[in-house]
Steps between C-alpha positions, in 0.01 A plus 500: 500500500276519810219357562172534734465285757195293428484257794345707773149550244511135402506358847262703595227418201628148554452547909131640423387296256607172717339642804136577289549163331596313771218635760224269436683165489676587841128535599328210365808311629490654876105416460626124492725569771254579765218311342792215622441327123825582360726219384825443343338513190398906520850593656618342131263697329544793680897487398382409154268791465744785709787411271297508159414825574843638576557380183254647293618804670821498353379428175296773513757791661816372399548502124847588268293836433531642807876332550846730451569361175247277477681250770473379835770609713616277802462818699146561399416110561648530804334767668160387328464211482682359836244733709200330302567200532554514875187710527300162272712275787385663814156511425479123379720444848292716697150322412624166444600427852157642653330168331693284751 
């Protein structure tokens, strides 16, 4: 049995919808920046917020319907998921370190 790859369409509605959901917060957030009012406090939230999105994300995408067989494969995780997450990382690294 063969089946179609589905990663390359789920990273990229994941990759969109992070970038359109993710676009004002990286705003408001850069605001504080050069405003020079932005604490420890908002790099927290800004991890907070960045990662809660991801994860609605995946709730929304990934589900056992749109799975081979209803499961998630180590290879599909791997190539999904790993990318995301790095993506979620770099940004909250990226913006983090411009409050200091």
């Amino acid at each position: 049995m063969t089946f179609k790859d589905i990663v390359p369409e789920l990273l990229q509605a994941i990759g969109d919808k992070f970038s359109d959901r993710t676009t004002k917060i990286l705003k408001d957030k850069l605001q504080l920046i050069s405003d020079k009012k932005a604490t420890h406090k908002d790099s927290n939230e800004l991890a907070i917020e960045v990662g809660n999105i991801l994860a609605d994300i995946f709730g929304e995408e990934i589900n056992s319907d749109i799975l081979p067989d209803g499961k998630m494969y180590y290879n599909i995780a791997k190539r999904l998921i790993e990318p995301s997450l790095k993506a979620d990382h770099e940004i909250i690294s990226r913006n983090t370190t411009l409050y200091y």
